[in-house]
N, C-alpha and C positions, 0 to 999 in steps of 0.2 A: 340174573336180575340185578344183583348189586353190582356188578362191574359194568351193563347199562345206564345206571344212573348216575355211576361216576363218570361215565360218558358225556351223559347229558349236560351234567354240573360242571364240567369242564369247559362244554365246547358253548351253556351260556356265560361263560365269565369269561375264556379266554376271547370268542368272537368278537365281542365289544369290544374288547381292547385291542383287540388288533386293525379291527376297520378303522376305530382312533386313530392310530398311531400312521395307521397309512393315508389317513388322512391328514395328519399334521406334518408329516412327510413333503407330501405334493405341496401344501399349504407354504412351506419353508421354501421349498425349492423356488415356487414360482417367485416368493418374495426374495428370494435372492437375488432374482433375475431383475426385478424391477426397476434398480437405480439406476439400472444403465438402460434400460429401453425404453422404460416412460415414464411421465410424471406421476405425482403423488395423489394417484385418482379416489374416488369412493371404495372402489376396489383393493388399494393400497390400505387405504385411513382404515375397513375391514378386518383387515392382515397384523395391524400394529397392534400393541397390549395399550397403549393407550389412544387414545380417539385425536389427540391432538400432531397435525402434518403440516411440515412445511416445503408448499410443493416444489420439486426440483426434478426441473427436463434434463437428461444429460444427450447428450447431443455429437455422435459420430463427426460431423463435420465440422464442429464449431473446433476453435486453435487457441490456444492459450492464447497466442498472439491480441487474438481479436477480443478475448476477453479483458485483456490489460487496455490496448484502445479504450473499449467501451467505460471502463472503471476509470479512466482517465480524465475522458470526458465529464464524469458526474465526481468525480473526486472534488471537493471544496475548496485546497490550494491552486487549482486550478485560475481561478479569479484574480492571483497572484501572478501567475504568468501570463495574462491577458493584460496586467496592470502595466508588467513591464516591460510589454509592447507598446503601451499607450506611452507612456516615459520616453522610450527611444522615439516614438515619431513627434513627441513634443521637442526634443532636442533638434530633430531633425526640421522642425519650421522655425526654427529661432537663428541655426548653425546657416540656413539657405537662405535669410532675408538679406539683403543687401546694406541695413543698415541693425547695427545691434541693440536698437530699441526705439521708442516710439517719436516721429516729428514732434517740431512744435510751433506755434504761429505766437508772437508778443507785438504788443503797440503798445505806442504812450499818446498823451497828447497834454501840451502845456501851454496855459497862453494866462497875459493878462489881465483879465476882464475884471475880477475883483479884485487886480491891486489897481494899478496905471489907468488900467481900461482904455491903452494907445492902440489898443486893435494890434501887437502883435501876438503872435501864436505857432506853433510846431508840433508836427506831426512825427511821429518812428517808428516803424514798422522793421519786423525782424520775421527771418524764417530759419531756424534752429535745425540743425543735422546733426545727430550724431554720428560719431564714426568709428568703425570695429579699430582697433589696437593693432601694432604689428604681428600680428600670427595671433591674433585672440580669435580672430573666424575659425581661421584651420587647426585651432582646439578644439572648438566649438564643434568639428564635423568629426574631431576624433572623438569626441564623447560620444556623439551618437553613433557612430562605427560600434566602439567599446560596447553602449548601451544594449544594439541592438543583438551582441552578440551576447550579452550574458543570457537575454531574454529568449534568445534558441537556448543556450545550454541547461538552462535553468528549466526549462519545460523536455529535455533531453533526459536531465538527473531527477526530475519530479516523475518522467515516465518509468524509471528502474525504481524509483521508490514504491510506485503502485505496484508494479508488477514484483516485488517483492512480498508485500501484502498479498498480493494474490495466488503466490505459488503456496505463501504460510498457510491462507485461507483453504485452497483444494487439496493439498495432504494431510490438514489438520481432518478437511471432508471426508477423505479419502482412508487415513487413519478410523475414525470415527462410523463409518459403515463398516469398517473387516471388522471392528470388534464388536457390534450389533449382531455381525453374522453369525461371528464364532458364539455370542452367547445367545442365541437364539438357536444353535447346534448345540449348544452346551444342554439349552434349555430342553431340547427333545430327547436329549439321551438320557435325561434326568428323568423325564416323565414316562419313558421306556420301562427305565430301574424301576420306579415306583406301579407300575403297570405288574409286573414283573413279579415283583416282591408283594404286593397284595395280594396275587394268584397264588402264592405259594403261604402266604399266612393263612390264606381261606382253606387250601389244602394241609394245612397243619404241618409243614415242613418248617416254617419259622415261628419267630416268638412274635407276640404283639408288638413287643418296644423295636424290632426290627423295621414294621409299618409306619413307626410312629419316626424312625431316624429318618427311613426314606422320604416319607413326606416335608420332615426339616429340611431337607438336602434340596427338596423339589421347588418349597417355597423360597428358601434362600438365593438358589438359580434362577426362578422369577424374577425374584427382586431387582437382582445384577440384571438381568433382559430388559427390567425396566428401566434402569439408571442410562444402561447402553444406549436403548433406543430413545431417551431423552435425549444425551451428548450428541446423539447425531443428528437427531431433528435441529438442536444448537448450530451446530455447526452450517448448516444449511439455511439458519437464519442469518449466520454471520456470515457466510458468502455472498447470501444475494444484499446482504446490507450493505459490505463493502462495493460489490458488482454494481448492484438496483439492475441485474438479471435474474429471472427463474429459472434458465439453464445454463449448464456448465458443459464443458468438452468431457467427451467420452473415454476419450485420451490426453492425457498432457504430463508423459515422461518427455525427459530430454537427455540430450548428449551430454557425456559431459565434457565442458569445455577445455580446449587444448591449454589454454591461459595457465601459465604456473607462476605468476606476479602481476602485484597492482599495477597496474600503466597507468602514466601521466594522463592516456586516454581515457581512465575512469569516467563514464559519463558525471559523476560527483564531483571527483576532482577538476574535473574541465567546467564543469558550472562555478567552483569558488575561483577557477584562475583566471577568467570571466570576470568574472566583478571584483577582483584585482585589478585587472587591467585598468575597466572602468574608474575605479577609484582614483589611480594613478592619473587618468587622464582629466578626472573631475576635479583633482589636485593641482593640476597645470592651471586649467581654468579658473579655480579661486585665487591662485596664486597672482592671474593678472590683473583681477580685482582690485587684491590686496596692495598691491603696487602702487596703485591714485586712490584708496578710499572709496572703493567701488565707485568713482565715478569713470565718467565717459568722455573721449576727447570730443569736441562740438564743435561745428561748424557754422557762422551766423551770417546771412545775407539776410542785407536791410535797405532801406531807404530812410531817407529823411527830406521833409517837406516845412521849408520856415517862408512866415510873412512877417516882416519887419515892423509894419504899420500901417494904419488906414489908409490905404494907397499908394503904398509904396511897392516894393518889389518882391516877389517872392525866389526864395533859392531855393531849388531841388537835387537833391544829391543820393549816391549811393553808398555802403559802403560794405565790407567783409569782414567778418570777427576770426579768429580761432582763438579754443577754449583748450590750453591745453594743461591738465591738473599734474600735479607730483607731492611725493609726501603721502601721507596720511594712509602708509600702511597697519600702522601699530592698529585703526580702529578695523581691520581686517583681520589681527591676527584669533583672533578667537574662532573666527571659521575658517579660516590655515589647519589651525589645531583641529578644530570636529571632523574636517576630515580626513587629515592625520590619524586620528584615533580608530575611524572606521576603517581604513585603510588596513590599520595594526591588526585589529581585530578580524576582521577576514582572513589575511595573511593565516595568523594562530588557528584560526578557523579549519585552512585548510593542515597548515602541519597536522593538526592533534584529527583531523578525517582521516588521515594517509595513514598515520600510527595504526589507528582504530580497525581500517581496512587490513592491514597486514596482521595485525592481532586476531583477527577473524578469519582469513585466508587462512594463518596458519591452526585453527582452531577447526574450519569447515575441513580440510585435507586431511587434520588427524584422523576425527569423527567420522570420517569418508572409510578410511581405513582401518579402525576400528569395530567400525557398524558392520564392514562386511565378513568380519571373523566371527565376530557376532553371531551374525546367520547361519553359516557354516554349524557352529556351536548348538544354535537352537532348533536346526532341523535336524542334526543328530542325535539333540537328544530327546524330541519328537518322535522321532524312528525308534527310538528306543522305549519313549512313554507308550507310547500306541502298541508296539509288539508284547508288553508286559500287562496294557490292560485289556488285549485282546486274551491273553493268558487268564488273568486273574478271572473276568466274564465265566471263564467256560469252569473254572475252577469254583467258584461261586453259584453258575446252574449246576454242577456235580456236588455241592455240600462239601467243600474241598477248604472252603474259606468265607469265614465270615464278614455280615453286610458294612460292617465299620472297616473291616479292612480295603474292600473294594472299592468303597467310598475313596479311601486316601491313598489308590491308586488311581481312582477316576482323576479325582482333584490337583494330580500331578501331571497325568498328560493333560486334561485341560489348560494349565498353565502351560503348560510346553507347546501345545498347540496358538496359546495365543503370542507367545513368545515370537514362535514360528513366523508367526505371519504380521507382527509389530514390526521385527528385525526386517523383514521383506521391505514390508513400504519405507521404513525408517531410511533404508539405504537409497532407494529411488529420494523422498525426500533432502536426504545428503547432499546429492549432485545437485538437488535444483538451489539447495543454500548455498555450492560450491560457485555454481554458476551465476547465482546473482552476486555474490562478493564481489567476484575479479569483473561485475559489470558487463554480462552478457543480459541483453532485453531480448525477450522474445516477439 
C-alpha cells in the first residue's frame, strides 16, 4: 500500500511537469523556426515573453542586393544626388547656348523742343550681343562633363554607403536572434532544472534553499530571455527604419572578395576624384571671369536717325560697336580664391579617405583572421562544456554533486555555447565588413 502511494504521488508531480516541459519544448522549436519562414503574426507575439513585435518577413528570394536598392531609394541624401543632376544639366543649358548671356535692346532720343525748339532731333537704337571669350564655351562644357560625372559617382559611393548600413543592420539582426535563441534554450533548461529539483525537494532528497537557488537561477534566466528578446525586436526596428521594408533576405552571406588593396576604383575614392576634377574645371571658368571683371565682350549693332530742322533733311545711318573689357581682375580675385580653397579641401578630403580606407582594410583582414581562431577556440571549448555538463547532470540525478555546483557548470557551457555561435556569425559578419572596405556593392 505505501509503495502505491508513492506511486501515485510521484506520477501526480512528475506528469505535470513533464507534459510542461514537452510542451515548452515544441513551443521553442516552432519559435525558432519562425524568423525565417514568417512574419511576426498573433501566433508569434503569443510565443514571446513579452507582447510587444516588430513584424519581420524574411524572405528566401529577396537579395541583399535588392535590399540596398530599395534603402537607397528612401535613404534622405538621396535628394543630394538628384541635386547634382540638376546642377550638371543647369551647366549644360548655359555651356549650349550660343551666346553666354542674355541680349539686349537700348534707344535714346534727343531733340530740341525745350531749348531751340528749331525742330531738330535724333533717334539711336542699339542691339547688344554678348560674346563667349576664346575657349570660355569649351569650359563651360567641361564643367558640365566634370559636373555630370561626380553626380554618377557621387550616387555610386552614396550606394556603398547604404549598403554598408545595411549589411551593419542584418548581422547586428542576425546577431540578435542567435542570442534570443540561445537564451530562450538557456531559458528551458533552467526551467527543466527547476522542474527537476522541486520533485526531488517534495521527495525529501534535497534541502529547501536548494528550491529556492533553483528558482533564482530560473528567474535570472528569464530576465536575460527578456533583455534578448527586447535587443532583437531592436534590431528589427532598426532595419526596417533604415530599409522602410518589413522583410529581409533569408540569406545574405557573401564571398569574400578577392580585392587585397584599396583601388583608385574605390567607388568613394572615384566620387571625391570627381569633384576634383570638377573643381579644377570650375577653376578654369572663374579664372576667365577674373581676367575682365566678370565682364563680357559685347557686340552693338545700331542705327541712327537725325533731322536737322523743320524741313530740312533727315540722315539715316548705321553703325557696329565692339565692347571689348581688360583689367579688373583684382575685383575677381576673392572668387579665384573660394574656389581655390574648395578645390584644397576636397583634394585633403580624399587623401585623409584613402588613409582611412587602408587603416580599416588593414583592421577588417586582421579581425577576419582573428575571428576565425576564435571559433575554432569556442567550439572546442563548447565540446568540452557540454561533454562535462552532460556529466555533472547525471552526477547530480545520482546525489553525486551538489545544485550550486551544477549551477556553475551549467553557467559555463551556456557561455561557451553562446560564445559558439557569436564567433560563428561574428566571422560571416567579418567578410561582409572586409568586403564593403575594399568597396564591393552588392
Amino acid at each position: 500500500m505505501l509503495i502505491g502511494k508513492v506511486l501515485l504521488v510521484l506520477i501526480a508531480v512528475v506528469l505535470p511537469s513533464l507534459v510542461q516541459s514537452q510542451a515548452e519544448d515544441r513551443s521553442y522549436a516552432e519559435h525558432s523556426e519562425a524568423p525565417s519562414q514568417s512574419s511576426a503574426s498573433q501566433t508569434e507575439k503569443a510565443k514571446l515573453l513579452v507582447g510587444h513585435v516588430d513584424e519581420l518577413t524574411y524572405d528566401p528570394a529577396f537579395t541583399l542586393g535588392e535590399v540596398v536598392e530599395t534603402a537607397l531609394m528612401e535613404f534622405p541624401r538621396t535628394v543630394l544626388a538628384q541635386a547634382l543632376s540638376e546642377e550638371a544639366r543647369a551647366w549644360h543649358r548655359r555651356a549650349a547656348t550660343w551666346l553666354p548671356g542674355p541680349v539686349a535692346l537700348a534707344g535714346n532720343y534727343s531733340g530740341d523742343r525745350v531749348g531751340d525748339n528749331t525742330g531738330n532731333w535724333a533717334i539711336d537704337t542699339e542691339f547688344i550681343l554678348p560674346l563667349w571669350k576664346w575657349g570660355q564655351q569649351a569650359t563651360a562644357q567641361r564643367v558640365t562633363e566634370k559636373a555630370r560625372q561626380y553626380a554618377s559617382m557621387y550616387r555610386e559611393g552614396l550606394r556603398l554607403e547604404v549598403a554598408g548600413l545595411v549589411r551593419e543592420a542584418l548581422w547586428d539582426l542576425k546577431l540578435r536572434e542567435v542570442e534570443y535563441a540561445i537564451a530562450k534554450e538557456v531559458l528551458v533548461l533552467s526551467e527543466r532544472l527547476l522542474s527537476q529539483v522541486r520533485r526531488r525537494v517534495e521527495a525529501g532528497d534535497l534541502a529547501r534553499t536548494d528550491l529556492l537557488l533553483a528558482e533564482t537561477d530560473f528567474l535570472k534566466t528569464k530576465a536575460d530571455a527578456v533583455t534578448a528578446e527586447a535587443e532583437w525586436m531592436h534590431a528589427r526596428w532598426r532595419y526596417r527604419n533604415l530599409t522602410r521594408l518589413d522583410k529581409a533576405p533569408a540569406n545574405f552571406e557573401e564571398a569574400l572578395s578577392p580585392k587585397t588593396a584599396v583601388s583608385p576604383q574605390h567607388p568613394l575614392l572615384l566620387a571625391l576624384t570627381a569633384r576634383i576634377e570638377q573643381e579644377k574645371a570650375r577653376l578654369q571658368y572663374t579664372r576667365f571671369e577674373a581676367d575682365v571683371g566678370d565682364q563680357q565682350v559685347m557686340l552693338s549693332l545700331g542705327s541712327h536717325h537725325e533731322h536737322t530742322a523743320r524741313g530740312g533733311e533727315s540722315l539715316n545711318s548705321i553703325n557696329a560697336r565692339l565692347y571689348i573689357p581688360f583689367g579688373g581682375g583684382a575685383y575677381q580675385a576673392p572668387n579665384v580664391a573660394s574656389v581655390l580653397t574648395a578645390l584644397a579641401e576636397v583634394e585633403a578630403q580624399r587623401a585623409e579617405l584613402h588613409r582611412q580606407l587602408e587603416q580599416e582594410l588593414h583592421e577588417a583582414e586582421h579581425m577576419l583572421q582573428v575571428d576565425r581562431v576564435q571559433v575554432q577556440q569556442a567550439e572546442t571549448r563548447y565540446a568540452l562544456a557540454k561533454t562535462s555538463l552532460e556529466l555533472s547532470r547525471k552526477a547530480f540525478a545520482a546525489g553525486e554533486m551538489d545544485l550550486i555546483d551544477l549551477l556553475k557548470v551549467q553557467v559555463m557551457a551556456q557561455e561557451a555555447l553562446r560564445d559558439a555561435e557569436r564567433w560563428r556569425v561574428q566571422v560571416k559578419r567579418d567578410v561582409a565588413r572586409y568586403n564593403q572596405v575594399v568597396g564591393e556593392v552588392p
